[in-house]
N, C-alpha and C positions, 0 to 999 in steps of 0.2 A: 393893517390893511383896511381900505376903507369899506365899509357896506356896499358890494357890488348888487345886491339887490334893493333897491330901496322902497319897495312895493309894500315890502314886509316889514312890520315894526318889530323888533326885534324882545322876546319876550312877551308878546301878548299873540293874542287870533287876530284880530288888526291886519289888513292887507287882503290880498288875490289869493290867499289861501288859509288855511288856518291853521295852527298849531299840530293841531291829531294829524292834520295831513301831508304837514312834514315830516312829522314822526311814523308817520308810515312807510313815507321815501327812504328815512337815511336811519328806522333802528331797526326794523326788521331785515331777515337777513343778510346777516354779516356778508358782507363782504360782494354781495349782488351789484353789480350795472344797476342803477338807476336810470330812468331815463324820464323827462319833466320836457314841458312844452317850450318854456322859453328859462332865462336869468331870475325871471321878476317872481320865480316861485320859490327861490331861495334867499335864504340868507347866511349870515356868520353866526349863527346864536348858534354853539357849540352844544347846547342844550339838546338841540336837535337835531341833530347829526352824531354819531361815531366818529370815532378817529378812522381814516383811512378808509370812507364810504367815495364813492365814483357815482358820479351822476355827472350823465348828456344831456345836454340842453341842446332841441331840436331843431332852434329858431338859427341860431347860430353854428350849429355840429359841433361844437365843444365839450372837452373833458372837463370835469373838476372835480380834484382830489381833496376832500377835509382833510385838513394833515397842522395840527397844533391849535386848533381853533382857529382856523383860516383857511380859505379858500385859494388853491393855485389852479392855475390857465395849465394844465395836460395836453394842450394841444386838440387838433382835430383831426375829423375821421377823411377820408378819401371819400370824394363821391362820384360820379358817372363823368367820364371827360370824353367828350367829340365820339360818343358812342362805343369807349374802351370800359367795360364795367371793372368801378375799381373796385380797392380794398382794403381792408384795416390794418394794420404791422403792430403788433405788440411790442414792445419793447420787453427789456428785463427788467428798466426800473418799470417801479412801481404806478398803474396808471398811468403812463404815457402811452399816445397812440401816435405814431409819425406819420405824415404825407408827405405823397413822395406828386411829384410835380411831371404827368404825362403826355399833357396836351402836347410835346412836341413828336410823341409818337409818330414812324409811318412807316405801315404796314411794311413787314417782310425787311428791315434794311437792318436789323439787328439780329446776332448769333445768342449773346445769353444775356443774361441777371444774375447779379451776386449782391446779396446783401451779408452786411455786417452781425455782430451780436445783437445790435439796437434798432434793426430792418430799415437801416438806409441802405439806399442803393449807391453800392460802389465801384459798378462794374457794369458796365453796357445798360440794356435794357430787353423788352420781353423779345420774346419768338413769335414768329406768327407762324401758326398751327392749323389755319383755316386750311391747307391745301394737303392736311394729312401727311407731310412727309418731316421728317426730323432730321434735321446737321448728325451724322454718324459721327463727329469729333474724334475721329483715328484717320491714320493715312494706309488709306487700300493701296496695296502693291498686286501686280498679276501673280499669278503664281504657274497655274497649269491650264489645258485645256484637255477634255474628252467631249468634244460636241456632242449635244446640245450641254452639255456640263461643262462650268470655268469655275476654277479656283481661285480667288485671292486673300490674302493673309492681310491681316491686321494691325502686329507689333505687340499686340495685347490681349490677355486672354477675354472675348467677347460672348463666352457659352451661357455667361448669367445674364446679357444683354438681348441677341439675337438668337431664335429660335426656327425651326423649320415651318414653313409657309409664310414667311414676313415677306412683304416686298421690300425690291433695294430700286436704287437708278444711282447714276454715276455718270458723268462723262467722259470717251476717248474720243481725241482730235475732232473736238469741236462737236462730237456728236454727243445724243444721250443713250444712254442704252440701260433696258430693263432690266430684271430678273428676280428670279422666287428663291427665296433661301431654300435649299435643302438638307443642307448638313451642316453642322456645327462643332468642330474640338478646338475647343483652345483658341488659338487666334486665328485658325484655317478655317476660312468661310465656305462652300461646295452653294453654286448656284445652279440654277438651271435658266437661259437665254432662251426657252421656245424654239421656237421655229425664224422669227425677226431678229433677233439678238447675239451678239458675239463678244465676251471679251477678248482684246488681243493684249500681245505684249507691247504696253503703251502706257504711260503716264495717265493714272488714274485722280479725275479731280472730282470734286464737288460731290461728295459721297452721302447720298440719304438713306434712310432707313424708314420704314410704318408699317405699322400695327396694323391700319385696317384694310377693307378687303378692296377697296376702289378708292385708293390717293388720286390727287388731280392725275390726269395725263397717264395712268397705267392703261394700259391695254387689255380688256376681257375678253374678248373672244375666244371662244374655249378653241377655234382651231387655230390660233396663233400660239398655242399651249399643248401640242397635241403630237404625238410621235404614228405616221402612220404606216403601214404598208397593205399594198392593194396587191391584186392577182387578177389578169385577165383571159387567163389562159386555161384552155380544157388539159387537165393534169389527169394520169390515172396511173394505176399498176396492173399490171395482165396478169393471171395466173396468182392473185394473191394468196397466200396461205393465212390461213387462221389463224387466228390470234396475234398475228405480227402487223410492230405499227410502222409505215410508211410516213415519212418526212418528203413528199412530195414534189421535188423543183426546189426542193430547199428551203423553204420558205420558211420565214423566220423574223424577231421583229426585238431590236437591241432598247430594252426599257432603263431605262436613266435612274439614278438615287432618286431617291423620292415619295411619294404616297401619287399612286394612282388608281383610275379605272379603268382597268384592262379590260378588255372586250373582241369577240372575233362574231366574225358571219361568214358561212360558206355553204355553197350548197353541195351537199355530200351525197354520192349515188353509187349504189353499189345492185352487180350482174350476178347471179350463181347460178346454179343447173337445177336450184329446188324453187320450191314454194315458200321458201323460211329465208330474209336479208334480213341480215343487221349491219350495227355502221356505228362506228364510234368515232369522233375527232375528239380535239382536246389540243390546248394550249400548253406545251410542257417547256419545264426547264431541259430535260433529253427527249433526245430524237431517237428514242426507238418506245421510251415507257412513258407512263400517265404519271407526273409527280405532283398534282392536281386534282384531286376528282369535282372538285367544285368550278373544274374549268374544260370541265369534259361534257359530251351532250352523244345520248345512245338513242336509237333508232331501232325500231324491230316491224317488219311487215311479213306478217303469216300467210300471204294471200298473191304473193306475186314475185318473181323471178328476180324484176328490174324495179328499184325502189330508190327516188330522188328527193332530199326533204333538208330544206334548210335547216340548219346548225347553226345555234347561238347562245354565249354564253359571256356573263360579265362578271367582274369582284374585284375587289379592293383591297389593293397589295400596297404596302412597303416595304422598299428597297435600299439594305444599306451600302449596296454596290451597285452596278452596271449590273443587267441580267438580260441575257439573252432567251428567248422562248418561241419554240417551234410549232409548229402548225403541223398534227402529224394526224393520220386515217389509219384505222385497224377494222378488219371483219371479225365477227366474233363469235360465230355457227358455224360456216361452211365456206371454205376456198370459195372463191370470186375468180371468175372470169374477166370483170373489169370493175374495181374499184378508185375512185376517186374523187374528185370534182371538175361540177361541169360549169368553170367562173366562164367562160365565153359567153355564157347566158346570163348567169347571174356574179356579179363580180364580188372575189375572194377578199373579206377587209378583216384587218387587223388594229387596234388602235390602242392607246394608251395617251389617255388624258388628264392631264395633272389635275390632282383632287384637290389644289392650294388652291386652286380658283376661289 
């Protein structure tokens, strides 16, 4: 092979560099990346080099492996194309680095990349990821509904893939439609559709998936996420007895699988014959007892008959089912003459707002 350096006289300090400081390039550390400014700093004097040392030359981005007293072309590195940062592909042989040719890239019109053993590309090209949302690569089938909750299945067990609070979107007939994972077994997906969102039974296409918390085009408004029920109505019990808890008009509010913030406001007032009111509400799973105390709020006025005093309480539940919760009032000293709520004045809310936000 000819002297690809000719800068260098081979065997003496003569040329653009000197002897010690080739021998600093290619004997120290075995086996290290070199890296030298341009060709004209090397040579073939095998003196000066290792067998099987690697040195970049910057001028040109080129590999070159000593291998028998001689210098081979390794190939080059990937460098920035039309603004796609590229990158290096190792090979298994020895000292080669492959490029791979991107400029024809355009955003967004390819699904994947497959490379070989030797990191050529054999199969499409990259993804475009700028808009947060990922090709799910299975086919969603419907499966069920319990509005605001729809099921669809996978074909594939997807529990090591998808997790609770991920966003999804999908298309039925032509439209797109959102939704928050909230359950996951096996190949059965459990979403939840908000308040804007339905799946029906209908050919499911274009299936994404992301990790983060605002993909392009998701919708955050915590009330398009948000299950509510209101009361505008003066509700009471006449003659109430002590310690018994009253479910009022019924009221009640059906929360979804999921992790949320449950929360109520009412303004609770209660009548007796004494000087001593108390007043207890609470959000329960039964309509007569407290299965909550952390969603309960007590009230006590030593000082007057008639005592009116908003009631408000939140906490952070998950739910591996559908659960229903009641809006119930109890006295908790002395029989009431009129206990209730007076929402005609101030209105009775209820809400549960998903925490995947």
């Amino acid at each position: 092979m000819a002297n690809l350096f000719p800068d260098i006289v081979p065997g003496t300090t003569s040329g653009s560099v000197s002897a010690s400081a080739l021998n600093n390039l290619g004997r120290s550390d075995e086996g290290a990346i070199k890296v030298v400014s341009g060709s004209n700093v090397l040579n073939t004097e095998s003196g000066y080099f290792k067998e099987g040392s690697l040195v970049l030359t910057k001028n040109t981005g080129k590999f070159w492996l000593y291998s028998s007293g001689s210098w081979v072309d390794s190939g080059s590195v990937i460098s920035t194309i039309s603004g796609i940062a590229g990158s290096a592909v190792m090979s298994t042989t020895g000292g080669s680095v492959v490029k791979h040719n991107v400029s024809g890239i355009v955003s967004g019109s390819y699904n994947q990349i497959q490379f070989d053993d030797f990191g050529h590309g054999i199969s499409g090209s990259v993804i475009d990821y700028s808009t947060g949302w990922y090709p799910a690569g299975e086919t969603w089938t419907y499966d069920s509904a319990d509005d605001p909750s729809f099921v669809f299945t996978t074909g594939v067990d997807v529990s090591g893939k998808y997790s609770a609070g991920m966003k999804i979107k999908c298309t039925q007939s032509g439209s797109i439609v959102y939704g928050i994972i909230t359950q996951v077994s096996g190949s059965v997906v459990t979403m939840y559709g908000g308040t804007d969102y339905n799946l029906t039974d209908a050919a499911i296409t274009l299936p994404y998936y992301s990790l983060y918390k605002s993909p392009l085009g998701f919708p955050l408004n915590p009330v398009s996420w948000t299950v509510e029920v209101t009361d505008n109505q003066s509700r009471n019990q006449v003659s109430a007895a002590n310690g018994t808890y009253y479910n009022l008009g019924s009221i009640s509010i059906s929360v979804p699988i999921g992790c949320w913030n449950l929360e109520y406001a009412a303004s609770a007032a209660n009548d007796n014959a004494t000087n001593t009111t108390t007043c207890v509400t609470a959000l329960s799973t039964g309509s007569a007892t407290v299965s909550d105390v952390d969603l309960s709020f007590y009230t006590q006025d030593n000082s007057r008959q008639m005592s009116e005093t908003l009631h408000r309480r939140n906490k952070y539940i998950t739910l591996a089912s559908k659960t229903t919760y009641y809006m119930i009032i109890a006295t908790l000293s002395n029989a009431s003459t009129w206990l209730g709520y007076q929402s005609d004045l101030g209105k009775l809310i209820i809400r549960a707002t998903c925490a995947y936000l």
